[in-house]
GUBA-137764 format. One record per residue (C-alpha): x, z, y; residue number from 0. Coordinates in nm, 3 decimals, always signed. Each point is the difference from the previous one (the first is absolute). Layout:
BEGIN
[fitor [X, Z, Y], NUM]
...
This chain:
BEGIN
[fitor [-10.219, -8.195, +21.070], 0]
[fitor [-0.237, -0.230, -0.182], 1]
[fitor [-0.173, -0.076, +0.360], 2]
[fitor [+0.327, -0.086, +0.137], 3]
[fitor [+0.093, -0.244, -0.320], 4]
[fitor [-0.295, -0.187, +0.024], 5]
[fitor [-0.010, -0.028, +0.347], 6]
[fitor [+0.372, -0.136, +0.001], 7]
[fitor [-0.131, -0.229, -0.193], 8]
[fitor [-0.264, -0.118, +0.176], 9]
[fitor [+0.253, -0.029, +0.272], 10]
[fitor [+0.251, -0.236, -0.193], 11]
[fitor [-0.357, -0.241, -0.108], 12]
[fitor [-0.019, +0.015, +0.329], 13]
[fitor [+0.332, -0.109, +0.121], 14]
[fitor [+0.004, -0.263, -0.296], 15]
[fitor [-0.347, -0.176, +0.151], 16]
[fitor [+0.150, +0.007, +0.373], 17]
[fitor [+0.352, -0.150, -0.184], 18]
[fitor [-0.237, -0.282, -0.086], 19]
[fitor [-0.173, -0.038, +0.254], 20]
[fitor [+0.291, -0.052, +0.227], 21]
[fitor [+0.124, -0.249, -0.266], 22]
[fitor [-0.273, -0.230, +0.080], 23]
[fitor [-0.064, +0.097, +0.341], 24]
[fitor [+0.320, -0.193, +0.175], 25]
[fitor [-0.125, -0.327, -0.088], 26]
[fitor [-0.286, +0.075, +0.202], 27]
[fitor [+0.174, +0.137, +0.299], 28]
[fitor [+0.093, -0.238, +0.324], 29]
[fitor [+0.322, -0.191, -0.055], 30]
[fitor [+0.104, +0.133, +0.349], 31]
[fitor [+0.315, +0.240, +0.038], 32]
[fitor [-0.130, +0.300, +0.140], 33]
[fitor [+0.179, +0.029, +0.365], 34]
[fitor [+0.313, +0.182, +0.015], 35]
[fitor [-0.157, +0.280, +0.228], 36]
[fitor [-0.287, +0.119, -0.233], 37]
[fitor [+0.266, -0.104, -0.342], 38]
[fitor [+0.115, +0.366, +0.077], 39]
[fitor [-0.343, +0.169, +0.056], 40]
[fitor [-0.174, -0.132, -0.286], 41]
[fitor [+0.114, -0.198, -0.248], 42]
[fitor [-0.174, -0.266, -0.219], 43]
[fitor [+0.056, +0.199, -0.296], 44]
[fitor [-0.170, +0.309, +0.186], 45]
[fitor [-0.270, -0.225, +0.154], 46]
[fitor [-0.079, -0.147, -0.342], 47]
[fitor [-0.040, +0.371, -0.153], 48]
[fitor [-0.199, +0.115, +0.283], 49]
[fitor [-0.199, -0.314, -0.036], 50]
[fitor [-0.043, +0.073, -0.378], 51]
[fitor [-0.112, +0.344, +0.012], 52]
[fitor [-0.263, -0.115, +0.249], 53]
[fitor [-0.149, -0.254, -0.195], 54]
[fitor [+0.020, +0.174, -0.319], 55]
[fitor [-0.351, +0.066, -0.130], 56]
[fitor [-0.041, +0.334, -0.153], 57]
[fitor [-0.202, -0.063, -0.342], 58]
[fitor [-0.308, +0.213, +0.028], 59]
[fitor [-0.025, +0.300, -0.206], 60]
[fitor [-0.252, +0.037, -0.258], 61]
[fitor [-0.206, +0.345, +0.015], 62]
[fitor [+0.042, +0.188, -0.272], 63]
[fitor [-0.242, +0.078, -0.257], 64]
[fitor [-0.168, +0.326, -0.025], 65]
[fitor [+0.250, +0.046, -0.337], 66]
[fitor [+0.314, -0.114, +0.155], 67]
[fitor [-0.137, +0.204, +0.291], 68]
[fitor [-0.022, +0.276, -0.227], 69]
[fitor [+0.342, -0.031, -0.233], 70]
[fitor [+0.209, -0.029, +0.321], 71]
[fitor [-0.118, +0.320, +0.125], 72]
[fitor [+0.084, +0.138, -0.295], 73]
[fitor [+0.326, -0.196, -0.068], 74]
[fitor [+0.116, +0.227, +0.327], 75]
[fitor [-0.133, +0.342, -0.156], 76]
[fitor [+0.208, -0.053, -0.286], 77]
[fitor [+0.323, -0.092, +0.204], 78]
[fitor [-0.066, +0.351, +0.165], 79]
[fitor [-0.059, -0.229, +0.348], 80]
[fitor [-0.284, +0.267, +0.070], 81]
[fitor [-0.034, -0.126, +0.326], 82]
[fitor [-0.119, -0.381, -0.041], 83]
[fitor [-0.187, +0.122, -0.348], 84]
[fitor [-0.200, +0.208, +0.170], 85]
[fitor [-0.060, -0.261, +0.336], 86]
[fitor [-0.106, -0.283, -0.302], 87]
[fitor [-0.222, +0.251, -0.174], 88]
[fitor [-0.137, +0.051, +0.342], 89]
[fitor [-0.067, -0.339, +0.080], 90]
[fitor [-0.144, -0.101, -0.359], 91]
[fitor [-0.262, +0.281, +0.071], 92]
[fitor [-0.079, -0.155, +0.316], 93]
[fitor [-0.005, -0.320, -0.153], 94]
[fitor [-0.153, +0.019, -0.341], 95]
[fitor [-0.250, +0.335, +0.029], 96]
[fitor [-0.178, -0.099, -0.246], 97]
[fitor [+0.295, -0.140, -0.220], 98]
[fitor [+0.118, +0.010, -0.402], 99]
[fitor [+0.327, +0.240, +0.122], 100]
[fitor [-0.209, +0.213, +0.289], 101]
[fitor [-0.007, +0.339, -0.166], 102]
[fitor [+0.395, -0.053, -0.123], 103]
[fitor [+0.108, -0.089, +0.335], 104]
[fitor [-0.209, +0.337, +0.082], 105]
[fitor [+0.205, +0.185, -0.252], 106]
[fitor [+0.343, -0.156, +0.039], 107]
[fitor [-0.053, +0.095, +0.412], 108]
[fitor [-0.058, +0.368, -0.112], 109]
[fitor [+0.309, -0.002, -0.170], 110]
[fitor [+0.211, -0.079, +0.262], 111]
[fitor [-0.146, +0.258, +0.229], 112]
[fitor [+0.073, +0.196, -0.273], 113]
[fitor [+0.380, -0.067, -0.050], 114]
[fitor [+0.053, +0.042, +0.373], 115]
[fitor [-0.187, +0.328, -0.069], 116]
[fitor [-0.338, -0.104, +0.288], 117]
[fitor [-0.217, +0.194, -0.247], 118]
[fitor [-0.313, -0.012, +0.215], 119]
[fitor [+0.028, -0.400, +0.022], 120]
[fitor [+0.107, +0.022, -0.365], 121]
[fitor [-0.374, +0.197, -0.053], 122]
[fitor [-0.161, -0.248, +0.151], 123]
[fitor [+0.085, -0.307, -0.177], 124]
[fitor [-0.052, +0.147, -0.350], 125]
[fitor [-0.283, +0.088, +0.116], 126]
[fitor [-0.182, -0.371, +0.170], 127]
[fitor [+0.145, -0.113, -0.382], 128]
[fitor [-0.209, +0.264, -0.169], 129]
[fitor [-0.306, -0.055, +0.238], 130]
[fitor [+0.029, -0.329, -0.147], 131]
[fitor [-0.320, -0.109, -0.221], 132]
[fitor [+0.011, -0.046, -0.367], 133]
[fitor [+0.314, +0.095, -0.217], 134]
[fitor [+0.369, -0.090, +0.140], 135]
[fitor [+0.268, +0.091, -0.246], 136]
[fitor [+0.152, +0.187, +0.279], 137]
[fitor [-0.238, +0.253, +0.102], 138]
[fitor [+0.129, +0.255, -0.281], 139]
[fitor [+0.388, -0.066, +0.153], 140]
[fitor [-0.150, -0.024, +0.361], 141]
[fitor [-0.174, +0.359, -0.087], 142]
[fitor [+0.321, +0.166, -0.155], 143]
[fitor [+0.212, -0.092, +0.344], 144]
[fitor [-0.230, +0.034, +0.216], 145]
[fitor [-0.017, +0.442, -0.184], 146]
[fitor [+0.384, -0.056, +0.041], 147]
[fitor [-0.055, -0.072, +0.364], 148]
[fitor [-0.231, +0.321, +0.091], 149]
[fitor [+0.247, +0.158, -0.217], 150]
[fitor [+0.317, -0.107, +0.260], 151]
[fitor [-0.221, +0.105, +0.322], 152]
[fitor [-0.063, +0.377, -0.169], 153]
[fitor [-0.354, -0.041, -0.075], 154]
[fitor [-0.014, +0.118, -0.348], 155]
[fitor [-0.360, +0.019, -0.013], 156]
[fitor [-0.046, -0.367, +0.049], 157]
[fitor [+0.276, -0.047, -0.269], 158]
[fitor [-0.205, +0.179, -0.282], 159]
[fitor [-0.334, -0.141, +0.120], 160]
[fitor [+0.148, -0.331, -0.056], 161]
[fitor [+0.169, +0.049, -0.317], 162]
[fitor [-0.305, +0.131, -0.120], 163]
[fitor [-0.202, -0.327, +0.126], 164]
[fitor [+0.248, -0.202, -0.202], 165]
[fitor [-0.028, +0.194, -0.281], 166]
[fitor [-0.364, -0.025, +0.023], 167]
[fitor [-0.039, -0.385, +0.080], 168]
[fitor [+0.270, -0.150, -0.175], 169]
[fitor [+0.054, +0.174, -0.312], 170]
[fitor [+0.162, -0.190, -0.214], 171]
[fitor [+0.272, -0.099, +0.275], 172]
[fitor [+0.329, +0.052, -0.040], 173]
[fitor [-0.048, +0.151, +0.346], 174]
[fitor [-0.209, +0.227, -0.118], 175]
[fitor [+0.207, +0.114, -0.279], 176]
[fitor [+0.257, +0.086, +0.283], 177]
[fitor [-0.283, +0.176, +0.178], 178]
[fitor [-0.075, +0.236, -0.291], 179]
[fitor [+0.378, +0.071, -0.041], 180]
[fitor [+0.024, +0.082, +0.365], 181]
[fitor [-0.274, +0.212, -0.034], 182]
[fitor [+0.113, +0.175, -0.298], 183]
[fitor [+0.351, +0.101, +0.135], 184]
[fitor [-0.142, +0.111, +0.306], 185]
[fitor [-0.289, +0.224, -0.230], 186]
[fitor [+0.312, +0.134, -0.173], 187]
[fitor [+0.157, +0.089, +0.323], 188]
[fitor [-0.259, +0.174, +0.149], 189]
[fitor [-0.067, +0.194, -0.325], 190]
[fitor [+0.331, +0.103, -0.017], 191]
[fitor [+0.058, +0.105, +0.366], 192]
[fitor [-0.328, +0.223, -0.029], 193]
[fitor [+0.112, +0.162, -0.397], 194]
[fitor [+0.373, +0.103, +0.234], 195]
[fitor [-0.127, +0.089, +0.286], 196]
């Protein structure tokens, strides 16, 4: 809905510059009548338009900066417009490898394989963002998700290998603290499926 608002108005700006345009535009025009057989087929008015529109320069757009590269991208993951969010993140990888947002754009990606539940692309994003030198505040999140992930697609091993990882890495992580609770109800679980059995 927001699209279509701003987009309507771009349209009316749009209509408003022609409006003026055509204004001006008659005073430039031959003083000749146009002849009776082509006053049906095209009209000045519809001449003048058509003559407008052609002329009309189109202002040329500014690339964006790796930031407002970066916050559009993720202006459309938090509108839940999946589909462009994850084309932008795309693009500012291609873009900007090297950039100030590359291992976020990594994560955010991995997230919306997640949501649409394409665990194995999912995997793989958290994981180029982990692979990533030197600290990221996302690696401990990246690492929880990505357990979540092999989790989703059955492979349980995988899951507690990762927790574990986390655990062992980033300790004092909230992540981790999730990690150890996991970890702990699951202990429990086993425990008490083997003391009933």
């Amino acid at each position: 809905m927001e699209n279509l608002a701003t987009q309507t108005q771009a349209l009316e700006l749009k209509i408003k510059e022609l409006e003026k345009k055509l204004e001006t535009t008659p005073k430039e025009l031959p003083k000749e009548p146009p002849s009776p057989s082509n006053a049906t087929a095209t009209s000045p008015d519809n001449a003048t338009i058509i003559a407008a529109i052609k002329h009309e320069e189109k202002p040329e757009e500014k690339p964006l900066s790796e930031a407002q590269f970066y916050e559009k991208a993720y202006s459309y993951y938090q509108k839940g417009d999946l589909k462009n969010a994850k084309k932008l993140f795309e693009e500012y990888i291609e873009k900007f490898p090297k950039g100030k947002w590359i291992g976020q754009a990594y994560f955010w990606i991995g997230e919306i394989y997640f949501k649409e539940q394409k665990y194995e692309e999912a995997i793989l994003n958290y994981q180029k963002l982990i692979e990533l030198p030197g600290w990221h505040p996302l690696k401990p999140s990246a690492m929880l998700k990505q357990a979540q992930a092999f989790k989703a697609l059955g492979d349980t091993e995988a899951y507690k290998i990762l927790l574990k990882k986390l655990i062992n890495q980033y300790p004092h992580s909230k992540e981790a603290e999730v990690a150890k609770e996991i970890i702990k109800i699951n202990l429990f679980f086993f425990y008490s499926v083997r003391i009933y059995s």
